[in-house]
N, C-alpha and C positions, 0 to 999 in steps of 0.2 A: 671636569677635573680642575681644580685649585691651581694657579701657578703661580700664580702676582701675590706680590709682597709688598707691605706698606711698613715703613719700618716712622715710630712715634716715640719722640723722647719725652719723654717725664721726669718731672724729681722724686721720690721717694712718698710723699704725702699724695700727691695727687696717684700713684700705681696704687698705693693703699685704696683709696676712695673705689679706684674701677675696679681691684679684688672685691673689694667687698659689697659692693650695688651689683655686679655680674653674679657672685657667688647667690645673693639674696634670690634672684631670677634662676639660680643654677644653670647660668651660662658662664661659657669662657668671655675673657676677658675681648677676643676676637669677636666672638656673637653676639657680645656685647654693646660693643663701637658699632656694630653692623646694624644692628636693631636701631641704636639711638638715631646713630645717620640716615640710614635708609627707612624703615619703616616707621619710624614715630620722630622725624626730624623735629629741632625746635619750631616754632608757629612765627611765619612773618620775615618779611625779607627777601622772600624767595620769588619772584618774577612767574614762574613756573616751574611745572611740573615736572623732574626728569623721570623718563621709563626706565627701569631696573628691569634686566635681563637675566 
């Protein structure tokens, strides 16, 4: 079950942009953020690997 909350401030153009790239996937804007981060993170920078649970 869900319980944690991540709370992300935006201005108005950038909330625009994640409706509308999530909607394109028909995901929410939450599975959205989740996918970008965790499953397809940007490439580089990263030391290692973390496990998702």
């Amino acid at each position: 079950m869900k319980s944690e909350i991540v709370r992300v401030r935006l201005n108005e153009v950038e909330k625009k942009l994640f409706l509308e790239k999530a909607g394109v996937l028909k995901m929410t804007i939450s599975d959205y953020i989740k996918y970008c981060c965790l499953i397809n993170p940007p490439k580089g920078g990263f030391e290692r690997e973390v496990e998702y649970k």
